[in-house]
FIGU-519532 format. One line per field, with one value per residue (C-alpha): chain; x, y, z. Coordinates in nm, 2 decimals, always signed. Layout:
romi: (A ...)
east: (X ...)
north: (Y ...)
up: (Z ...)
# end
This chain:
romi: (A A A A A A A A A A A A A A A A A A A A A A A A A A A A A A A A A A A A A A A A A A A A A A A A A A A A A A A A A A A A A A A A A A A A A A A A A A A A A A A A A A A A A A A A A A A A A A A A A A A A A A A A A A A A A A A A A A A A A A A A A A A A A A A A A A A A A A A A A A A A A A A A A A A A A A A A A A A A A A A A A A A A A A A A A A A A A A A A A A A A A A A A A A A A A A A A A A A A A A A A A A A A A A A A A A A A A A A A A A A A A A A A A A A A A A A A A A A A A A A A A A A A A A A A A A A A A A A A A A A A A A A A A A A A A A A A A A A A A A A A A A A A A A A A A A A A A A A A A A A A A A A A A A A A A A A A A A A A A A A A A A A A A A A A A A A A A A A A A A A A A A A A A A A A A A A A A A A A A A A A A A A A A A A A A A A A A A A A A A A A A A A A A A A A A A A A A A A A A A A A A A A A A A)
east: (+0.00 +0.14 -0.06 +0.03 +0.37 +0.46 +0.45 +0.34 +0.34 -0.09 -0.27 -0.45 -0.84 -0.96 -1.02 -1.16 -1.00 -0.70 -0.59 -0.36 -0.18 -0.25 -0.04 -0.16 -0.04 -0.14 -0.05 +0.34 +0.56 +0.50 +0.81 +0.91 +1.08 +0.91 +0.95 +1.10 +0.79 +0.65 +0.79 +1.16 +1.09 +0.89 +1.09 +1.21 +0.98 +0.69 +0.34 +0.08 -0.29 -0.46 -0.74 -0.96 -0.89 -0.58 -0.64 -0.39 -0.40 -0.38 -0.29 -0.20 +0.08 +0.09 +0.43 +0.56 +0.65 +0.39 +0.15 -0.23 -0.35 -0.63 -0.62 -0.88 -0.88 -0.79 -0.89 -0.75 -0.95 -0.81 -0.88 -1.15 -1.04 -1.33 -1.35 -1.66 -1.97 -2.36 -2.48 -2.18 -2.32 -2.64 -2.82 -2.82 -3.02 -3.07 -3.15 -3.04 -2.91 -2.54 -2.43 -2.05 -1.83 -1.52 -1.34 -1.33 -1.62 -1.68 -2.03 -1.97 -2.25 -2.07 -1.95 -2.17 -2.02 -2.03 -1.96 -1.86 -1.85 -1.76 -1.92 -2.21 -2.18 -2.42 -2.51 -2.45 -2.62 -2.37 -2.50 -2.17 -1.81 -1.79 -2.15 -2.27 -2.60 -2.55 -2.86 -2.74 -2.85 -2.65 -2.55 -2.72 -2.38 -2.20 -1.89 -1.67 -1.68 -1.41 -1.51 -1.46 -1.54 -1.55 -1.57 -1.58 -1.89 -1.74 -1.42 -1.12 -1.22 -0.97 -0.99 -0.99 -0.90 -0.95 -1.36 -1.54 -1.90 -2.04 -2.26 -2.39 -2.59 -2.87 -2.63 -2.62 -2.92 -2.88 -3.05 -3.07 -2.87 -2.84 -2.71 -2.49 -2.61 -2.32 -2.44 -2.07 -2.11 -2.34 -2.41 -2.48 -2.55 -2.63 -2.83 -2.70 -2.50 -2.26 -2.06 -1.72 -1.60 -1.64 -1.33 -1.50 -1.49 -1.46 -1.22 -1.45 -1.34 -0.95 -0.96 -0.69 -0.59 -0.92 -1.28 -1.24 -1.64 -1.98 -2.00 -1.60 -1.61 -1.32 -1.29 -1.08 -1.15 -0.99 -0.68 -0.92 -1.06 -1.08 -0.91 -0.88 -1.01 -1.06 -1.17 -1.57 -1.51 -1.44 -1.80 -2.03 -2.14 -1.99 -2.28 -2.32 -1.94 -1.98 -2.23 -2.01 -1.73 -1.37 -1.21 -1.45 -1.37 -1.49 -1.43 -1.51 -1.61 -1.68 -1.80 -2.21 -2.13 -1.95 -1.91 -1.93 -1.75 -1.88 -1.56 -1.58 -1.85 -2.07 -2.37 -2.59 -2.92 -3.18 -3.38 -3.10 -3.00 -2.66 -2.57 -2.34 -2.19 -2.29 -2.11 -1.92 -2.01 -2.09 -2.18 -1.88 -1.71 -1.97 -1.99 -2.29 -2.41 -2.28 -2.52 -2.67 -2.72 -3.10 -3.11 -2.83 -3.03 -2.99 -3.25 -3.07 -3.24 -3.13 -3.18 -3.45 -3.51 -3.35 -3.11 -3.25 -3.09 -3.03 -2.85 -2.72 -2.57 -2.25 -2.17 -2.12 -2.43 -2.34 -2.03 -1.88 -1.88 -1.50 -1.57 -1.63 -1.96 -1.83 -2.06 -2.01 -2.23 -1.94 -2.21 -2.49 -2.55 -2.77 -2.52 -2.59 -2.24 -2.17 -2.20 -2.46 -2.66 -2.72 -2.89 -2.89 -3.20 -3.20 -3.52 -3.49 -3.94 -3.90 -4.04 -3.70 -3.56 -3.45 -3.27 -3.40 -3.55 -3.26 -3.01 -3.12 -3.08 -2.76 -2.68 -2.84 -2.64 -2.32 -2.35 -2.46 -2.17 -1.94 -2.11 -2.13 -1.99 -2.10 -1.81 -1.72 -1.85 -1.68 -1.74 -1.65 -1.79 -1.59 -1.81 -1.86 -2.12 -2.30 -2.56 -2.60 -2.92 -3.09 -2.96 -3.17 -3.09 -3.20 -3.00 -3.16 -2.98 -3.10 -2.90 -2.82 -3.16 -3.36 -3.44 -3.46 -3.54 -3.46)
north: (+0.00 +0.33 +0.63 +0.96 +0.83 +0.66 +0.26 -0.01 -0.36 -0.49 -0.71 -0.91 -1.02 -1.21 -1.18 -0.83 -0.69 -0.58 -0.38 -0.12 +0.12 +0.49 +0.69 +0.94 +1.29 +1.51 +1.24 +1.20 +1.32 +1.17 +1.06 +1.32 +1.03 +0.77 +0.44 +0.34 +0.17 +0.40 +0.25 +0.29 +0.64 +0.78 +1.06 +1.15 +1.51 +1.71 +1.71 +1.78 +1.88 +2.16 +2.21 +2.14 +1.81 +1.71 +1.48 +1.16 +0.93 +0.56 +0.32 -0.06 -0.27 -0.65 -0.70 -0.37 -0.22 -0.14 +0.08 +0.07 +0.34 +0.37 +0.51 +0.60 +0.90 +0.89 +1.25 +1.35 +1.56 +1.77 +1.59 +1.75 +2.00 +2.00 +2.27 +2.21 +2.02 +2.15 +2.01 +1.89 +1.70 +1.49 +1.27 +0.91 +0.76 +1.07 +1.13 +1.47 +1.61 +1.70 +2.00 +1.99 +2.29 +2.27 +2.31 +2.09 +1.93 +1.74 +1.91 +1.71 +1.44 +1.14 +1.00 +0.96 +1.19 +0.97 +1.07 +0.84 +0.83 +0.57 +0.26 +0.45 +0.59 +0.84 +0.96 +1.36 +1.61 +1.86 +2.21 +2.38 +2.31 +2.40 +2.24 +1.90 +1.81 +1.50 +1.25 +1.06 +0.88 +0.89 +0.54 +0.43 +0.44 +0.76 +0.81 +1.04 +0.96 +1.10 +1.22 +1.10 +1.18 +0.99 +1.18 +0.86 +0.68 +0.53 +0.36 +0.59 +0.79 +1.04 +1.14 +1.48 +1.40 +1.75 +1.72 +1.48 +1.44 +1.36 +1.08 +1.20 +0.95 +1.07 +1.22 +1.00 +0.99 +1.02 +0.70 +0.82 +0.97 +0.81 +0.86 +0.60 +0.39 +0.56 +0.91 +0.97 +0.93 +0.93 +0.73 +0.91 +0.63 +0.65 +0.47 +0.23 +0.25 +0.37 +0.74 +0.84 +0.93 +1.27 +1.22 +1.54 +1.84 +2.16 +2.48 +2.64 +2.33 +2.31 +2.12 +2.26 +1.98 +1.94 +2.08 +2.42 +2.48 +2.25 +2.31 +2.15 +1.85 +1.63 +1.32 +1.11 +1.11 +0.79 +0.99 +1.25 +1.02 +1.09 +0.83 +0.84 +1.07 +1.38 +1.76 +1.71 +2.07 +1.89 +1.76 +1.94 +2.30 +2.54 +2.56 +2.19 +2.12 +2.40 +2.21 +1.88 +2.01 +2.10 +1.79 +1.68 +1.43 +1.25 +0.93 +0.69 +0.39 +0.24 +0.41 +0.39 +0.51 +0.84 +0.86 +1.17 +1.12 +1.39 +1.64 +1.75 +1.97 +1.92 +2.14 +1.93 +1.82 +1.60 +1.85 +2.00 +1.87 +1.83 +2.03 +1.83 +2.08 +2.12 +1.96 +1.77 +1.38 +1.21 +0.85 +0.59 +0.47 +0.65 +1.04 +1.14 +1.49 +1.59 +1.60 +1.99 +2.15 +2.13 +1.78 +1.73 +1.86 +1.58 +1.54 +1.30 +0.95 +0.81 +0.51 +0.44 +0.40 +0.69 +0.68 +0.78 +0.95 +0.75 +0.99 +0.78 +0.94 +0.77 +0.91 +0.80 +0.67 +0.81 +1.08 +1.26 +1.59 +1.60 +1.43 +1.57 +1.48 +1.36 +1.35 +1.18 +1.13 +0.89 +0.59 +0.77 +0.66 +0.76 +1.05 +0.96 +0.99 +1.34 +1.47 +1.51 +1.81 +1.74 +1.89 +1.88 +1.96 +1.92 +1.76 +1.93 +1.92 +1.52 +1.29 +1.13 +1.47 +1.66 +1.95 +2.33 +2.48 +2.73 +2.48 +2.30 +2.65 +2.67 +2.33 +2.32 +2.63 +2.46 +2.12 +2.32 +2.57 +2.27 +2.13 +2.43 +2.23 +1.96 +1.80 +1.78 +1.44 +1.42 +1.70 +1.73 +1.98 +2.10 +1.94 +2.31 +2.36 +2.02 +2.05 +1.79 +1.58 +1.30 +1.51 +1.38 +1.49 +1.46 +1.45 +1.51 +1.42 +1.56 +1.48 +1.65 +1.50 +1.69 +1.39 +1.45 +1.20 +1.30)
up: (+0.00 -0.04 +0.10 +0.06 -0.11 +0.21 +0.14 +0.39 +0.39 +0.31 +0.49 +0.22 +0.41 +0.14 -0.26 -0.25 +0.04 +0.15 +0.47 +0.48 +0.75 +0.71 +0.94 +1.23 +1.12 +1.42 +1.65 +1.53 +1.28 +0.93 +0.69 +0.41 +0.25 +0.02 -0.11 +0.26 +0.54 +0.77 +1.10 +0.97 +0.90 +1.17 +1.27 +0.92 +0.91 +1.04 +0.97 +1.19 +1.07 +1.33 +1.20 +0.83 +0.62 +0.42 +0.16 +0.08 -0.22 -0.15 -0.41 -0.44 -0.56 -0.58 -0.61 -0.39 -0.65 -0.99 -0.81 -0.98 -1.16 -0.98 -0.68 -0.40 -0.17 +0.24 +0.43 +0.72 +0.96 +1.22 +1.55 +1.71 +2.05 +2.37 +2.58 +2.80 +2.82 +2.95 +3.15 +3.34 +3.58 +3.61 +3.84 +3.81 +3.54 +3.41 +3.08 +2.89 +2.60 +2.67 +2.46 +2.36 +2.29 +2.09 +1.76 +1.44 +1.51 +1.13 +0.92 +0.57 +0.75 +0.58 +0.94 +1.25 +1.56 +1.83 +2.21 +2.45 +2.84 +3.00 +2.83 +2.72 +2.30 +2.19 +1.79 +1.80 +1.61 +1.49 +1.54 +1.33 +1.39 +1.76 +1.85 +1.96 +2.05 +2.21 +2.42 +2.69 +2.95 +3.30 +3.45 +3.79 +3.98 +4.09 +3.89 +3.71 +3.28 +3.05 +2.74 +2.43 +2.05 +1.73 +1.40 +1.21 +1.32 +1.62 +1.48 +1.61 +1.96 +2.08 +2.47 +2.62 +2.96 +3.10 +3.02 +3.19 +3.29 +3.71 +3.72 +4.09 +4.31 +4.59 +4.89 +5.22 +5.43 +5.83 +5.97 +6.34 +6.57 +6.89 +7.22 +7.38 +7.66 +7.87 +7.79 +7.65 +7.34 +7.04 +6.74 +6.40 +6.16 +5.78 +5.57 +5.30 +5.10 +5.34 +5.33 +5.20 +5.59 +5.48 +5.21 +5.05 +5.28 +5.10 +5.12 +5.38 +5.61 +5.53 +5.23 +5.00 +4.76 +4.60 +4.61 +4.64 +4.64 +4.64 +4.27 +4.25 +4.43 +4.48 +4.20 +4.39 +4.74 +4.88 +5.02 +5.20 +5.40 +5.79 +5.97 +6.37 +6.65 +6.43 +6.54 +6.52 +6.36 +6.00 +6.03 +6.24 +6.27 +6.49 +6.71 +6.74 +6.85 +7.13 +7.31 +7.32 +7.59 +7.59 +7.39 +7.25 +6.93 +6.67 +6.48 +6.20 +6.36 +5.95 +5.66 +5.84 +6.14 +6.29 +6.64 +6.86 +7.23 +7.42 +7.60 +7.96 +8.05 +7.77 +7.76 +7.53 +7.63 +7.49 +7.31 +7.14 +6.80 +6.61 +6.26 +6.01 +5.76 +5.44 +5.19 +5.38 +5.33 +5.05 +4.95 +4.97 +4.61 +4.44 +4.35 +4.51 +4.60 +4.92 +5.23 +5.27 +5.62 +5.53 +5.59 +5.83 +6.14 +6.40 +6.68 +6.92 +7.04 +7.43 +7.54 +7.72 +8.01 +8.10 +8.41 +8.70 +9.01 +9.31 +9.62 +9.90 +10.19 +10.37 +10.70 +11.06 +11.24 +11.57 +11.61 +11.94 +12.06 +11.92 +11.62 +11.26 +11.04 +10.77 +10.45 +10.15 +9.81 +9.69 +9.65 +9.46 +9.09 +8.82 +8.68 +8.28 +8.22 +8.40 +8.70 +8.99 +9.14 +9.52 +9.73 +10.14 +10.35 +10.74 +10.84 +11.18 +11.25 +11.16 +11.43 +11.53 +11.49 +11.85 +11.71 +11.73 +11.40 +11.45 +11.50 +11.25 +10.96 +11.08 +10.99 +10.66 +10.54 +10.67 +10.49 +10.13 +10.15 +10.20 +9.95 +9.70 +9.42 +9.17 +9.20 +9.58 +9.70 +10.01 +10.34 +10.66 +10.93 +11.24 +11.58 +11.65 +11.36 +11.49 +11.74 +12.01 +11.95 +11.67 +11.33 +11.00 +10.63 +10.34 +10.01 +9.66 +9.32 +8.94 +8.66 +8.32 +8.20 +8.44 +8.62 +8.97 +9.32 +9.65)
# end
């Protein structure tokens, strides 16, 4: 075969047919040289074709070397340049007509145009020579598709790796969040499938490798994974991670579940709700639209029943006039994973009570002021501030949960 001067060993199919190698001009440089085969002289000379056609005339020789008079024509067209694609992004199983903008898009009509993303091929209309109107139909799965384009009905398809179209799946869906049967912690859990461990987070939350914005999201998020006891900051609102306590964390427990330990001094109550920031988690080996703070409103679920206070007193049955009255709330339970509010009261009018009312006031305000503190358990009282008599107290306990026995 010899095409455009440049001969090439045939491949003969059958009778009728033979096959024969036609070399890539805007892909390498072509041979100025003749007569010689086209891998020998690769690098010989230039030609590259940027845009418009360039024809070449093929002919055929039995023996190598008596070309035919007849000849046939080959035309080169300038491969076709991609600059963007509308709509860029579409919902799974969607079905649209994707618009594609670019340069030496083919008009003569003799070839199909075929797009290709992924494993899916569509038949384009071309609008003019920078216009595509292509249908297409999203797959089911989240994913990220290259683009491709065939000017010759789907047998050569050149890349443009810089285009590519987002697949995106339904974001995660919060399941429940619930509170753990220590009261320390709490259990956000997603629905299936499970969630990327927030491998998306945006500028706004200290990404700076990828995903500058909701409308730029990250396309491979494997390595932006959080892994370990992380700042709860990366995934909940500002609001929500100043009612959890001073070191307060969060962590991954697997890619359904994210665990929030509570810090000291947590200020959160049941009837407050957590805030996961917008655009922050998406769904696991898919690209999925991230979760919005619309829907990421958390009312918290505890366990039920809920712990209930029970105060017990430890103290010296009988003491002397020397001795100290030692008090303790050591023994009492019932804290839901904080701490407890006591309360003292000196019963002095009780029946087996023989102490003034007077005596007993004094008392009352001695034991609270030593016990002015949630977290003093333990209090001891000089004999001067005890009367002499049949004393009898009373201690009260609430928790956190407004539960409260006495």
């Amino acid at each position: 075969c010899s095409v455009g001067g440049v001969s090439s060993p045939a491949t003969v199919i059958n009778s009728t047919h033979v096959q024969c190698p036609a070399y890539p001009i805007s892909a390498r440089s072509r041979s100025l040289q003749t007569g010689g085969f086209f891998e020998d002289v690769a690098n010989a000379g230039t030609e590259t074709l940027l845009t418009g056609t360039s024809d070449r005339t093929v002919k055929f020789a039995m023996d190598g070397q008596l070309f035919s008079s007849s000849s046939l024509t080959l035309t080169y067209f300038a491969s076709p340049s991609v600059t963007s694609i509308s709509p860029s992004t579409l919902s799974v199983s969607e079905i649209r007509t994707i618009t594609v903008t670019g340069t030496n898009f083919r008009t003569d009509g003799v070839d199909a145009t075929i797009m290709r993303l992924g494993s899916s091929t569509s038949t384009c209309t071309v609008s003019s020579a920078t216009r595509l109107l292509c249908p297409f139909t999203a797959p089911a799965q989240g994913i990220a598709l290259i683009l491709e384009l065939s000017l010759n009905g789907g047998v050569d398809f050149e890349g443009h790796n810089s285009v590519f179209l987002l697949s995106r799946a339904a974001k995660p869906e919060v399941a429940a969040a619930t509170i753990q049967s220590t009261f320390t912690a709490i259990d956000i859990t997603f629905a299936s499938p499970p969630t990327d461990r927030a491998a998306f987070r945006n500028a706004a939350n200290g990404s700076a490798s990828c995903g500058t914005d909701s409308t730029l999201p990250c396309h491979v998020i494997t390595e932006r994974q959080l892994s370990g006891t992380f700042d709860c900051g990366e995934v909940l609102a500002t609001e929500s991670v100043g009612l959890l306590g001073a070191g307060a964390g969060c962590v991954w427990a697997d890619n359904s579940t994210l665990t929030v330990f509570l810090g000291s001094s947590p200020t959160l109550t049941l009837t407050d709700s957590l805030l996961l920031l917008n655009n922050t988690i998406m769904r696991g080996k898919e690209v999925s639209l991230p979760l919005e703070s619309t829907t990421g409103q958390l009312t918290l679920t505890a366990p039920m029943p809920l712990p209930v206070p029970v105060p017990v007193i430890q103290s010296k049955d009988v003491i002397g006039p020397c001795d100290m009255l030692t008090l303790s709330t050591l023994l009492s339970s019932g804290a839901a994973g904080r701490t407890l509010t006591f309360s003292w009261e000196v019963l002095w009018n009780d029946t087996a009570s023989t102490i003034t009312e007077a005596q007993g006031a004094a008392l009352n305000n001695s034991i609270n002021a030593s016990f002015v503190t949630s977290d003093v358990q333990t209090a001891s009282l000089a004999a001067a501030e005890v009367p002499t008599g049949t004393i009898v107290l009373r201690l009260s306990a609430s928790n956190w949960l407004d539960l409260l026995v006495g």
